[in-house]
N, C-alpha and C positions, 0 to 999 in steps of 0.2 A: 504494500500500500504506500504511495506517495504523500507526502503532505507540503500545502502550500500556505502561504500568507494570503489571508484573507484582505485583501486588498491592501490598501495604507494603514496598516496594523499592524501589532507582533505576534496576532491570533494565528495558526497554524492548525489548516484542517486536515481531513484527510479527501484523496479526492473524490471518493463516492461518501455519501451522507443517505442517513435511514430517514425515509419520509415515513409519514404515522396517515397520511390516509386512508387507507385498509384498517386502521384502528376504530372501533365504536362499530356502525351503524344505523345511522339514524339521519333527522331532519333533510332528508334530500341524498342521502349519502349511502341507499341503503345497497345501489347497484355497485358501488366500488370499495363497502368496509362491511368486514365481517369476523373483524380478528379481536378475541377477548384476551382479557389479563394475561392470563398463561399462556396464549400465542403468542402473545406482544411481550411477553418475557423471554420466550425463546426465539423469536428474531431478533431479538436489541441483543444477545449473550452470541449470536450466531455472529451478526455482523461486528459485534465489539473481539470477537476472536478471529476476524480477518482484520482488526487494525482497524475499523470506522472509528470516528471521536466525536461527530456532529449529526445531532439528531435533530429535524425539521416536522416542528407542530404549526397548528395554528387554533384560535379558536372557533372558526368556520368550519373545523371540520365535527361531523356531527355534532354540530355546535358544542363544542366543551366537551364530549363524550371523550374524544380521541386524547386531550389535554388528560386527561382524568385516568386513564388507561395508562398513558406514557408513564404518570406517575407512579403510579400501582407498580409498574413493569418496570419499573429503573430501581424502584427502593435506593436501598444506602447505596449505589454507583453514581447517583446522581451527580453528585460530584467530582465522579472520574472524567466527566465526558461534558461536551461543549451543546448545550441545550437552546434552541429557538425556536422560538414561536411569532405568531403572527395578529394580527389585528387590522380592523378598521372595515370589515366586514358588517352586513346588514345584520342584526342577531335577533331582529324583532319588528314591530309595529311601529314603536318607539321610536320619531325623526332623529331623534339623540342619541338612539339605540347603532347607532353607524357614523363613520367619517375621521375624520381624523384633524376632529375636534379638537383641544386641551382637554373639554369636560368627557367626552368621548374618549381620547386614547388615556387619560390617568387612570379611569374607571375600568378601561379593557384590560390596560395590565395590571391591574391588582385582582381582577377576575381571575389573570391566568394565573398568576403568583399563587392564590389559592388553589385551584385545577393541579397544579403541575406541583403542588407541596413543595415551596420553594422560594428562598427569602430576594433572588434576583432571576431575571433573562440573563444568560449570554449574549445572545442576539435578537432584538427584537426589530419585526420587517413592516411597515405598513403596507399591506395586502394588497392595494389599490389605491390609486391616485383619486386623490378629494378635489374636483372640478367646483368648490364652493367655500371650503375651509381659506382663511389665506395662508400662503406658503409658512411665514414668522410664527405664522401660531403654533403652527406644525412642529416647528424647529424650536422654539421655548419648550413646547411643553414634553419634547423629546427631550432636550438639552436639560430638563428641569429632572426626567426622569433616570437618566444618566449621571447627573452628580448627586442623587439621592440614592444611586447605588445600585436601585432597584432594575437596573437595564445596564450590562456592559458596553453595549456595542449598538447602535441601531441600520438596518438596511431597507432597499426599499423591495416591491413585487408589482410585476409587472406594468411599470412605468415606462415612458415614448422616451426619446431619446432626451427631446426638448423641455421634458416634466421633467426628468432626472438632471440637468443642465440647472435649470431655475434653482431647483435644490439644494445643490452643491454652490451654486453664486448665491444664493442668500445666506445662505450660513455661514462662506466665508464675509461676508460683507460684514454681518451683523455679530459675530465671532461666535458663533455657536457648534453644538458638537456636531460635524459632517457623518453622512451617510458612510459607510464603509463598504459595501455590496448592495448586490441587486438580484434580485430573484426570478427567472426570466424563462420562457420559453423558448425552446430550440432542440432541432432534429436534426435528422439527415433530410426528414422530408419537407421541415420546415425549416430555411435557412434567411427568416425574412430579418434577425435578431442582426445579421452583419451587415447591415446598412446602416445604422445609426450605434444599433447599444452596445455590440461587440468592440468597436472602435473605441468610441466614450469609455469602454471599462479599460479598456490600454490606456489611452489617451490620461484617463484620470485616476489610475491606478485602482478602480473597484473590482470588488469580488465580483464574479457572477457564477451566483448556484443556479443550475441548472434544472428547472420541475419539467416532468412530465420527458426524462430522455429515450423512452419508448414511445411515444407518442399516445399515454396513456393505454400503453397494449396493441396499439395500432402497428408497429415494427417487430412486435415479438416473432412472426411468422406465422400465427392463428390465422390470419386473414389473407387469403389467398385470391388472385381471380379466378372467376368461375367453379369456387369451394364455398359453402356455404361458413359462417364464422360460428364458431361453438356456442352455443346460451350464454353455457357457465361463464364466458371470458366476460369482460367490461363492456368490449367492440363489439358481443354478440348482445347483451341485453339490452340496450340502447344510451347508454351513456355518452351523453352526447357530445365529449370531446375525442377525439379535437378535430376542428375545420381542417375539410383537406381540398385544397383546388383544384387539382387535377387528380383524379382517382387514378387514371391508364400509366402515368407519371408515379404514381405513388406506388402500384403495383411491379413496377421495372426496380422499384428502387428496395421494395419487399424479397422481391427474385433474385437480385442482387446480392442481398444481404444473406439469405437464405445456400446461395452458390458458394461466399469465400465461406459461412458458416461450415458447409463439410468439406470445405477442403481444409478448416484445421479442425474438421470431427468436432463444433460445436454448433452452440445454440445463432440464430441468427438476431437474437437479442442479445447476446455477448459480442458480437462483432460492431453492432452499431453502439456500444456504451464503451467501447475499447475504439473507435476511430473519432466517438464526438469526446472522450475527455481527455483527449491531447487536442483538440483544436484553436486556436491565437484568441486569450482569454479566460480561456474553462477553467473555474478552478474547481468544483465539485460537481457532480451527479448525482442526483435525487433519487435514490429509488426505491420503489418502496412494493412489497410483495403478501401475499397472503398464504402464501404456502414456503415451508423451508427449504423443496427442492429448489424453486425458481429465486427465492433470495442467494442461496450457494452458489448459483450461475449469473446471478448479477454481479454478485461480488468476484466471481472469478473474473471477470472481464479487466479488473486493475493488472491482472499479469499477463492479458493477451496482448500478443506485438504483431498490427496487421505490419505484411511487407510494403514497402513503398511504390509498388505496381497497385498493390489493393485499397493505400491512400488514395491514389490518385485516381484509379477506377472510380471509388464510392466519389470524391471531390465532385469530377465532372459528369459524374451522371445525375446527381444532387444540387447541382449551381445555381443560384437564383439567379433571376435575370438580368442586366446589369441597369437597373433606372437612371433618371436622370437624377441629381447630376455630374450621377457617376460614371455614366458611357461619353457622357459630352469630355468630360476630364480624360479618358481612356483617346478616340477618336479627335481629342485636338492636341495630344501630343502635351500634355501639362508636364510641367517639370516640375520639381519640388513636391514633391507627394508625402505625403504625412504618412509617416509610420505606425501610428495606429489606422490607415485605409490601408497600406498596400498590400499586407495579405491579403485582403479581400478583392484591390483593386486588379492585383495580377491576370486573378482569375477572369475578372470581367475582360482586361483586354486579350486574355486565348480567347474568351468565346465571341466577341467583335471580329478576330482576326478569323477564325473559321467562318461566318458568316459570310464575313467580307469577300473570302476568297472563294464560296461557292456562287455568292452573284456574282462576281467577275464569270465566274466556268459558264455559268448560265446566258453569260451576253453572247 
């Protein structure tokens, strides 16, 4: 197992992290959690003896059920391991009962404090960007809950580039304690994350944990074309993530995965958490399992080494497309290219240049 710096910190995680949503079941949760105390005690002992150090709650998931499990299932270790949870989620009827308020996020984390038996967060994330709250409020009453002990560290979840930017400039402006990570979306089939957040987290030195790096089940290999998908799985009972744009696209990319999978005799869910947690950025993997077989094969993935034919196979068959005004910078010859773009930018000018040179063949 690797461990890196959690962004501008001296935290050190490790690079896969145990997510707890399979934990509980309940309020909305019931297609993707179904694991009690005693499972959840032997996945957190499974994954803590392959080397994980960082466990990823929130209280959205079965609203506080999951919180409350983790607890139960960590006992005295609680303290060996780097614990985060989450907030700012809808939890009620209550306009107040969400956002990432002062009155709001003080309340959510003492909620968890109690949930998760526990006198601090390691890292607490606000779950979602507050389009109402203003940013200062946000950043006090973070900043407030950081020097009162109760919160090490805070990050954010699934924030734009430009909501994550505002953040980091108002709190240094106003001196208060900066985000350190970001909690983000990204696949092989979703690579929409390297146009803005993957940059910004180079660029700005943040973590980025990675949720959902199967595509919530969607990459595992269950879901085949012209196979029907199993009930039992997540992708067979209707859960409705995650958004896939091109399905014929997404299937090449499953068939793929599934091809170098036996040619090193594994899972084709172990070949894509072994090529996305070496990607420019990644500092951890999310993943989170309801059975011990399939956590043992997540976690084997920290010791798989695709070859560099199989990097580069999975890169270009999985490229997003190069938007503006990143094809314009590619196709006018920019110089100076920013370091935190040009891993991403390279790729866009191969695929500009194969384009280019089959309309030339075509004239």
């Amino acid at each position: 197992m690797q461990y890196r710096p959690l962004g501008n910190s001296g935290l050190m995680v490790s690079s896969l992290t145990l997510g707890t949503v399979p934990f509980g079941g309940s309020h909305g949760f019931e297609k993707a959690a179904s694991v009690d105390v005693k499972g959840a005690r032997r996945l957190l002992d499974i994954a803590f003896d392959a080397g994980v150090n960082l466990v990823d709650t929130a209280d959205l998931y079965s609203h506080g059920q999951a919180e409350e499990i983790t607890a139960k299932a960590l006992g005295d270790k609680r303290q060996d391991i780097i614990l985060a949870t989450k907030g700012r989620s809808p939890l009620g009827d209550d306009p107040n009962a969400s956002g990432a308020s002062r009155y709001h996020l003080i309340r959510a984390v003492e909620a968890s404090l109690k949930r998760l038996g526990t006198d601090h967060i390691d890292l607490y994330q606000i779950h979602n960007w507050d389009g109402v709250t203003p940013v200062e409020e946000t950043l006090e009453a973070l900043h407030h809950l950081v020097t009162s002990g109760k919160v090490r560290y805070w990050g954010t979840s699934n924030y734009t580039g430009w909501q994550m930017m505002k953040t980091l400039g108002k709190a240094e402006l106003h001196g208060l304690t900066k985000p350190i990570s970001q909690q983000i979306y990204y696949t092989p089939e979703s690579r929409e994350a390297e146009y803005e957040l993957m940059p910004l987290a180079l660029d700005q030195n943040l973590g980025s944990l990675i949720w959902g790096p199967l595509g919530e089940g969607f990459l595992t290999g269950k879901v085949r074309r012209g196979q029907p998908t199993p009930p039992d799985t997540r992708q067979g009972n209707g859960w409705p993530e995650p958004y896939v744009h091109d399905m014929e696209r997404a299937y090449d990319i499953i068939e793929t995965l599934i091809a170098i999978g036996e040619a090193h005799d594994c899972s084709p869910a172990r070949v894509c958490l072994a090529w996305l947690k070496d990607r420019p950025g990644v500092t951890s993997l999310i993943v989170g399992a309801r059975s011990e077989a399939h956590l043992h094969d997540n976690l084997a993935a920290a010791e798989l080494t695709l070859s560099e034919p199989e990097r580069r196979q999975l890169e270009q068959l999985t490229r997003p497309a190069p938007l503006y005004p990143y094809w314009h910078r590619v196709v006018a010859g920019m110089d100076r290219l920013d370091p935190a773009e040009k891993p991403f930018l390279d790729g866009y000018a191969e695929t500009i240049k194969h384009r280019s040179d089959d309309r030339a063949a075509d004239v």
